[in-house]
RODO-2510 file (C-alpha; in nm, 4 decimals, decimal comma):
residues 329
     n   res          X          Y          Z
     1     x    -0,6773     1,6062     4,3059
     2     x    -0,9719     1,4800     4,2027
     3     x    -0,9486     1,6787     3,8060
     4     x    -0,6450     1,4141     3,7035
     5     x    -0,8734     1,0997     3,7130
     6     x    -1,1670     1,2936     3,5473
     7     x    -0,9038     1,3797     3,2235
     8     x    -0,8168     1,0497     3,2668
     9     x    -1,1809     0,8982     3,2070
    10     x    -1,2136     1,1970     2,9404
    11     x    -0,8719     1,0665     2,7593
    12     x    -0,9997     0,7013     2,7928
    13     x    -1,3321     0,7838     2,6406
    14     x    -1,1801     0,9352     2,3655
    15     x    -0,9211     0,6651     2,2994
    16     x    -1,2049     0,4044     2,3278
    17     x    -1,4439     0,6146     2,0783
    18     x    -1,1249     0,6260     1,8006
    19     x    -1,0478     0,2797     1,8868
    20     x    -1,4429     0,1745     1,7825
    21     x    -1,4563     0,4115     1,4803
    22     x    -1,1355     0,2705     1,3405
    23     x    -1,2450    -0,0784     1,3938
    24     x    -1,6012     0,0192     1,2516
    25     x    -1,4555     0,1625     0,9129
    26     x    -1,2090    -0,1505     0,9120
    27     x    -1,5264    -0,4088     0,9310
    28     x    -1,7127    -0,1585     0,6824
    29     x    -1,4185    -0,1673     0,4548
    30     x    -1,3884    -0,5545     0,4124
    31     x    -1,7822    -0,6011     0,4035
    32     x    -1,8242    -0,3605     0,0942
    33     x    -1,5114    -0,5557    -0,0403
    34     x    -1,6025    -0,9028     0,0102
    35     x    -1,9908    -0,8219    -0,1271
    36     x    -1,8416    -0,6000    -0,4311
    37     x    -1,8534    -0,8916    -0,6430
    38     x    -2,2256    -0,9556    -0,6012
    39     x    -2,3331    -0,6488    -0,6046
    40     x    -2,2633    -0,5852    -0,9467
    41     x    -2,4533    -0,7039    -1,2421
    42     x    -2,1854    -0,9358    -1,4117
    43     x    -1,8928    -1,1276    -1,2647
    44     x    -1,6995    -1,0427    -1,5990
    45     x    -1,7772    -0,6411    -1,5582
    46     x    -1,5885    -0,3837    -1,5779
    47     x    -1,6432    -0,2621    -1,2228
    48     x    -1,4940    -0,6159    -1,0824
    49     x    -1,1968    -0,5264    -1,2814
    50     x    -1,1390    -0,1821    -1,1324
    51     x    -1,2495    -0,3104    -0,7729
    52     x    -0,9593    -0,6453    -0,8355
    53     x    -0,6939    -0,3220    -0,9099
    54     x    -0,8203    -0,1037    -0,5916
    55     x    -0,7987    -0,4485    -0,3477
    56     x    -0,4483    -0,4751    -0,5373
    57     x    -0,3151    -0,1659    -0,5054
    58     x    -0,4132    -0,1057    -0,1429
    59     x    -0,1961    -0,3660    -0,0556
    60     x     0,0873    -0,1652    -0,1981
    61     x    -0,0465     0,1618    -0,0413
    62     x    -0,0675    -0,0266     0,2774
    63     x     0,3223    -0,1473     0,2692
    64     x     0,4338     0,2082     0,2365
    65     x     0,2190     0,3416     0,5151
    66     x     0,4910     0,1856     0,7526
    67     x     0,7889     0,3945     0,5402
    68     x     0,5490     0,6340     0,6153
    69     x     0,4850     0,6284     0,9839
    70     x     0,8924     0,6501     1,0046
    71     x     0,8803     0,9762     0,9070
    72     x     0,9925     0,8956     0,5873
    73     x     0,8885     0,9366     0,2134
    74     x     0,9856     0,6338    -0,0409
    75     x     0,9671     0,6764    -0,4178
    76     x     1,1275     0,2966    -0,4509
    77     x     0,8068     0,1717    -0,4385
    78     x     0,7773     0,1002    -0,7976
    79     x     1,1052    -0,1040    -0,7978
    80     x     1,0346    -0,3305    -0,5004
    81     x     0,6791    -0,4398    -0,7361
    82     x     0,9078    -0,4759    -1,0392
    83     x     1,1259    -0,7405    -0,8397
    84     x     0,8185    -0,9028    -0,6889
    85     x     0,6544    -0,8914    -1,0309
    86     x     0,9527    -1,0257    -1,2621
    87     x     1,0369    -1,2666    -0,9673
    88     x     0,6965    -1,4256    -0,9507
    89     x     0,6571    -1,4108    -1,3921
    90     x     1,0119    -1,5404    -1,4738
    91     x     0,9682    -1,8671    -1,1803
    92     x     0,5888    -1,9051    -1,3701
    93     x     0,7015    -1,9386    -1,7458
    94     x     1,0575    -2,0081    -1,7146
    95     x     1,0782    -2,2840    -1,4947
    96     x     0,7625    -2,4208    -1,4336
    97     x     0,7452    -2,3607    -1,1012
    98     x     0,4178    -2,3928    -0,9614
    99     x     0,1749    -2,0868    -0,8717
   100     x     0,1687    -2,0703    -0,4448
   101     x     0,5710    -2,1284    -0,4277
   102     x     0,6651    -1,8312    -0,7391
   103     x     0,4041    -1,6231    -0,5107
   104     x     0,5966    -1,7082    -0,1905
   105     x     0,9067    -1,6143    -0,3593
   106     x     0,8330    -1,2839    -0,5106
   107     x     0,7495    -1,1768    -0,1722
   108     x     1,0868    -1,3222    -0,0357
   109     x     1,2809    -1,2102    -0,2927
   110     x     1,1673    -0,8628    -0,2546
   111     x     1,1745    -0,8523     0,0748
   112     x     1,5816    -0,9209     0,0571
   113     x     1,6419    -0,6537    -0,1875
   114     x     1,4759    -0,4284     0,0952
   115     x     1,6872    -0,5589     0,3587
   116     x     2,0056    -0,5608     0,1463
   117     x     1,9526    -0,1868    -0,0043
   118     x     1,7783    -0,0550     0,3168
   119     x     2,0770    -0,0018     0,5354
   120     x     2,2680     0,1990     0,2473
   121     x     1,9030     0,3702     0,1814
   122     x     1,8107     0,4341     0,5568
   123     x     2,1460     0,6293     0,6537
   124     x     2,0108     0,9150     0,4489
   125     x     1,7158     1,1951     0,5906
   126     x     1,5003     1,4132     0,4344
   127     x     1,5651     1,5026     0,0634
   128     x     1,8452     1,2997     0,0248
   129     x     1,6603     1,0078     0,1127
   130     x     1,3715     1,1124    -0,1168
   131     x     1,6414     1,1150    -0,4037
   132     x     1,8195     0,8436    -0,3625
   133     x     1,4663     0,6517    -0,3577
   134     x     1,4186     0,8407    -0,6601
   135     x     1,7572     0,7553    -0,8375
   136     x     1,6905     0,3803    -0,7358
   137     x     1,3439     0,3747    -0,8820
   138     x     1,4619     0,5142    -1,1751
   139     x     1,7985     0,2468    -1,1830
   140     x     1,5702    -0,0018    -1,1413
   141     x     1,3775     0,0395    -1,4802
   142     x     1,6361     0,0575    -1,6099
   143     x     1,8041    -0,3067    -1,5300
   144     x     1,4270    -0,4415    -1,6118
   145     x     1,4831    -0,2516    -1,9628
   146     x     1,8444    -0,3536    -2,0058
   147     x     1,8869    -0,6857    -1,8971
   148     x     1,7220    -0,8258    -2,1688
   149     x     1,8478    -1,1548    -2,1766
   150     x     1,6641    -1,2016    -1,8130
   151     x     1,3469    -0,9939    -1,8715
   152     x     1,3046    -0,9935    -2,2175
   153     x     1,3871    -0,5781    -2,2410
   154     x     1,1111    -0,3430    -2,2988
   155     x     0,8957    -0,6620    -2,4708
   156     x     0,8214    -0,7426    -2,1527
   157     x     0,7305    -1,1229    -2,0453
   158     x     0,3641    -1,2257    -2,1368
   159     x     0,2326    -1,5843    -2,0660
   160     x     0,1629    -1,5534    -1,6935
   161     x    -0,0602    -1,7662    -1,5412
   162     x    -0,2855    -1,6984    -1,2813
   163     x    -0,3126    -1,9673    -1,0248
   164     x    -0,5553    -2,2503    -1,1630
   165     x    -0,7523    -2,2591    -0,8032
   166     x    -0,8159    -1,8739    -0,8694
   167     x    -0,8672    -1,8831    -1,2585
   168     x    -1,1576    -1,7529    -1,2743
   169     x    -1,2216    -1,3023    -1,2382
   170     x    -1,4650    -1,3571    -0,9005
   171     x    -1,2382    -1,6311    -0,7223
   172     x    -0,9366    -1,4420    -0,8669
   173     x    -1,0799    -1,1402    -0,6885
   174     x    -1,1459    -1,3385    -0,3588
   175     x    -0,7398    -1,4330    -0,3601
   176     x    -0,6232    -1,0446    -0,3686
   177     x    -0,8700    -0,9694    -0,1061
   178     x    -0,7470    -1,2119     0,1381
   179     x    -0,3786    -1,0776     0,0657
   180     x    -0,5112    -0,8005     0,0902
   181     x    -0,6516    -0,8384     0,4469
   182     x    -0,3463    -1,0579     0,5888
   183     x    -0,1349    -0,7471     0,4640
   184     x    -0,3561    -0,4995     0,6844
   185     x    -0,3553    -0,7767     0,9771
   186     x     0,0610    -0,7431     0,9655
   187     x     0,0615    -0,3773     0,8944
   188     x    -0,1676    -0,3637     1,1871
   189     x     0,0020    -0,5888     1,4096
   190     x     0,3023    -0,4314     1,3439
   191     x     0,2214    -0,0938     1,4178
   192     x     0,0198    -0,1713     1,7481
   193     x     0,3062    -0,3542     1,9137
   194     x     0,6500    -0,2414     2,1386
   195     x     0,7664    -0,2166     1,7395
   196     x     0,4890     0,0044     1,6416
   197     x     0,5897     0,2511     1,9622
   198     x     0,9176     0,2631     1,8241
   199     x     0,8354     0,3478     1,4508
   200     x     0,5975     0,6451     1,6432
   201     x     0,9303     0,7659     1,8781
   202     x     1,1469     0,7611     1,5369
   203     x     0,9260     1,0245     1,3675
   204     x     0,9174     1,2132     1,6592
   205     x     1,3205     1,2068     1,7021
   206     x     1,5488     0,9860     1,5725
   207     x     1,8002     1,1016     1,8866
   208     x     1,5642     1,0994     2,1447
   209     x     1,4636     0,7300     2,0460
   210     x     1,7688     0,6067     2,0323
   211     x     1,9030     0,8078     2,4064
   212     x     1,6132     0,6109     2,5480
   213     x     1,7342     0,3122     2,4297
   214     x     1,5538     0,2464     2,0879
   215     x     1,7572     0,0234     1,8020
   216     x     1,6714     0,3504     1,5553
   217     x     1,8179     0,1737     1,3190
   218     x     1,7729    -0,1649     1,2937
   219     x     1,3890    -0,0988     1,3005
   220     x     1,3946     0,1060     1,0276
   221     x     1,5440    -0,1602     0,8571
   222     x     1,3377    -0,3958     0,9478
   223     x     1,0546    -0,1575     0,8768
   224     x     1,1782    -0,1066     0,5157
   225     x     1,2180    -0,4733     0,4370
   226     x     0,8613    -0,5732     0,5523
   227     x     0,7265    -0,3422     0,3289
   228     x     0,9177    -0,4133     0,0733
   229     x     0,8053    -0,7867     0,1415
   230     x     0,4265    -0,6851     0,0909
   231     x     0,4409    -0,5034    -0,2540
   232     x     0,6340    -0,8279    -0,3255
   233     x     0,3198    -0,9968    -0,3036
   234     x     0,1476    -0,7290    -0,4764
   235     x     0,3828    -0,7691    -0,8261
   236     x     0,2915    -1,1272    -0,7913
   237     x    -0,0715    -1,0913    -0,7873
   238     x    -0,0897    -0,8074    -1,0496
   239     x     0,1703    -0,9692    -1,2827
   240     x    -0,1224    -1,2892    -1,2575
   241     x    -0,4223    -1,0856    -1,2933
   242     x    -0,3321    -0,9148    -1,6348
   243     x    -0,0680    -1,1995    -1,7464
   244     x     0,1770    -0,9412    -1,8515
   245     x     0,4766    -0,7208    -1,6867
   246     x     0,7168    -0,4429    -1,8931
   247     x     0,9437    -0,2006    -1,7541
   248     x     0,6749     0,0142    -1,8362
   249     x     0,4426    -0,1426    -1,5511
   250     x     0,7596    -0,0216    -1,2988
   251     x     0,8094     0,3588    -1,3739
   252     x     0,7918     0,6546    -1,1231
   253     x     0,4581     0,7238    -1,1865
   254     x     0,3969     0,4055    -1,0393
   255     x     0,5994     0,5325    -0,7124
   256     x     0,4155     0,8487    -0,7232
   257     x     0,0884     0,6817    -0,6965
   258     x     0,1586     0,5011    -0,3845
   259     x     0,2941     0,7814    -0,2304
   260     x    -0,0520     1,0290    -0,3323
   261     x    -0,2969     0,7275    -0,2217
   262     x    -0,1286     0,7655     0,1714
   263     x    -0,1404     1,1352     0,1060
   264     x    -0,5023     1,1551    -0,0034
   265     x    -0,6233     0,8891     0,2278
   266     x    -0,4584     0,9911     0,5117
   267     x    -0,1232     0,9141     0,6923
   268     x    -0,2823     0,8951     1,0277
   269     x    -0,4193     0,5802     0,9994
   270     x    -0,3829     0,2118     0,8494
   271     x    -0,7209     0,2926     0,6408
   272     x    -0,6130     0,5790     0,5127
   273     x    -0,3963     0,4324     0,2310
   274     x    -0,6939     0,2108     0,1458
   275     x    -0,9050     0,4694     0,0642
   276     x    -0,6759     0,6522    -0,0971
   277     x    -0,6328     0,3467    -0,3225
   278     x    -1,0228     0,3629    -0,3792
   279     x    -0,9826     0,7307    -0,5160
   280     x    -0,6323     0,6929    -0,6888
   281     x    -0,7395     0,3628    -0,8811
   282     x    -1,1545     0,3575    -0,9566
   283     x    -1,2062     0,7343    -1,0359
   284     x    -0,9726     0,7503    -1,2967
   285     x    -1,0922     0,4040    -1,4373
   286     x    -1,4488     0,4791    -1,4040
   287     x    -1,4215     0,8147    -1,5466
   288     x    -1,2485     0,6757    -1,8766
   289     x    -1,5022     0,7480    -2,1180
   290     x    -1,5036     1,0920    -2,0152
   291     x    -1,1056     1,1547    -2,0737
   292     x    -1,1179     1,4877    -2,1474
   293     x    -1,2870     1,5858    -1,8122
   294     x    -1,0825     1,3136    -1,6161
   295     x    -0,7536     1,5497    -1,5000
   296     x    -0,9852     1,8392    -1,4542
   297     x    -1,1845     1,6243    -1,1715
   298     x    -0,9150     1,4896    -1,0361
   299     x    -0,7428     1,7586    -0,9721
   300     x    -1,0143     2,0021    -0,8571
   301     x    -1,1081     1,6801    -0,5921
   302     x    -0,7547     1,6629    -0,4796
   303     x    -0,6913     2,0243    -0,4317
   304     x    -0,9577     2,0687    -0,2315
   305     x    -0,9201     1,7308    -0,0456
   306     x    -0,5186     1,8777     0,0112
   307     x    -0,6444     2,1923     0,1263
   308     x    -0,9887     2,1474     0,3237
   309     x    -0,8777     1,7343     0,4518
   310     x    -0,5345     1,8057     0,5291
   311     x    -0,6032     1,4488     0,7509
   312     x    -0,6998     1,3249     0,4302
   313     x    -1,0424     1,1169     0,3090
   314     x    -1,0169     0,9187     0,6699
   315     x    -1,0340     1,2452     0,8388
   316     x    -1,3493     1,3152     0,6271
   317     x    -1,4915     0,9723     0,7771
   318     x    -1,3937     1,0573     1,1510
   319     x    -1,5491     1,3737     1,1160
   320     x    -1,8757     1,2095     1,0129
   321     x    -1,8341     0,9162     1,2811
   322     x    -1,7969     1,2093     1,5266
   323     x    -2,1126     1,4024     1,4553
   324     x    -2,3325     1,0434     1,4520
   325     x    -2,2049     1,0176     1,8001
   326     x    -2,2934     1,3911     1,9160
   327     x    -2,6233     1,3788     1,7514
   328     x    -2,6843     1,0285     1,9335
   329     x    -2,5620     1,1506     2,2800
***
């Protein structure tokens, strides 16, 4: 009788511990990010470039960690930024619209497509789901090609402005990182309510969830559309920071690389995608004036992160978290 309340006070240790590590690497995270600017030499560097793309792209990254948590695997990514991207560039230099309302929109706009597409989308599993992403990824650059007489064809649209309160790289940088951090806070949020319970019972088993009285679907729905929302914002920002969009920016590649940041970060946690987006974005981009060793160390460091991290980099930094608290006990 008296072993149950012992486990009990074991379990709630260890809940409390991962609850305090993940809120330690979540404060570490948005220190390093909110100081990156001053730590470097110039506020027109290089570096501040690749760290405005990382903050940017782990917004993305973040978005699709929900798909993710459903158990399922998304290769639309790339489309849903498109629509946010071409939404927020045509509203900028077609109609004059001004900066906060074409960034409001993109996300909207988005967002519907997601709700709209996800119930034909959701009603698939496993590879056929993956495919159909793939096929709509695919369709999608396409109509940004095609549809010239909207989105100017492969020329792309050039022109866009960045928002004059934010003009400037370092204030610029500031804007994606609050996005950035509202997008975690929802993500969050999301996943740590009734909702987030759900999303966790779905992955388990769709039937069981649903015989115990979860709405499977209309929560993946839901689920799809919200994330779909967020890269929104994402197409927005990016389409801003280097005032120019193509089909080209859209392709699967660009789906691919979401999907390898939650894989190499980690899909057990919010944080994982983040870093993920630190390794996926800045190696590659620091490492470009060594191009002919760039694919060799990137792959060797993501084999053996695949085969020794299988938790991915945020598994690396529990690991670590975990011996600084035997070696202090």
């Amino acid at each position: 009788m008296t072993a149950r309340p012992a486990m009990t006070a074991a379990a709630a240790d260890n809940r409390g511990s991962r609850f305090s590590a993940s809120h330690m690497s979540a404060v570490a995270v948005i220190v390093v990010m909110a100081a990156w600017p001053g730590a470097i030499a110039s506020s027109e560097s290089f570096l501040l470039y690749v760290g405005t793309l990382v903050v940017l792209y782990s917004v993305g990254a973040m978005s699709l960690h929900l798909v993710f948590r459903m158990g399922q695997v998304s290769f639309a990514h790339a489309a849903f930024l498109g629509i946010g991207g071409y939404t927020s560039a045509l509203l900028l230099t077609g109609s004059g619209l001004s900066w906060p309302l074409a960034f409001c929109a993109s996300g909207l706009v988005s967002g519907l497509f997601g709700l709209l597409l996800g119930p034909i989308v959701l009603r698939l599993r496993g590879v056929y789901f993956v495919l159909f992403t793939f096929i709509l990824c695919e369709f999608a650059e396409r109509v940004f090609t095609d549809w010239g007489s909207l989105t100017n064809g492969a020329g792309g649209v050039a022109g866009i402005p960045a928002p004059p309160a934010f003009s400037s790289p370092v204030s610029f940088y500031y804007l994606c990182l609050g996005v950035a951090v509202l997008c975690a806070l929802i993500c969050r949020g999301v996943l740590k309510s009734d909702v987030g319970e759900a999303i966790d019972a779905i992955r388990t088993s769709e039937s069981l969830a649903e015989s115990n009285g979860v709405p499977v679907f209309r929560i993946k729905v839901a689920i799809f559309a919200i994330s779909c929302l967020l890269v929104g914002f994402q197409g927005a920002l990016q389409a801003s920071f280097v005032h120019y969009i193509s089909p080209a920016s859209y392709t699967f590649d660009e789906s691919l690389r979401f999907v390898v940041m939650n894989v190499i970060g980690g899909m057990n946690s919010l944080w994982g995608p983040v870093l993920g987006s630190v390794f996926i974005i800045a190696l590659p981009e620091l490492l470009r004036n060594w191009v002919e060793y760039q694919w060799v160390l990137y792959g060797v460091v993501l084999v053996l992160a695949m085969r020794y991290l299988p938790g991915g980099l945020y598994e690396l930094g529990e690991r670590a978290s975990a011996l600084l608290r035997k070696g202090g006990a």
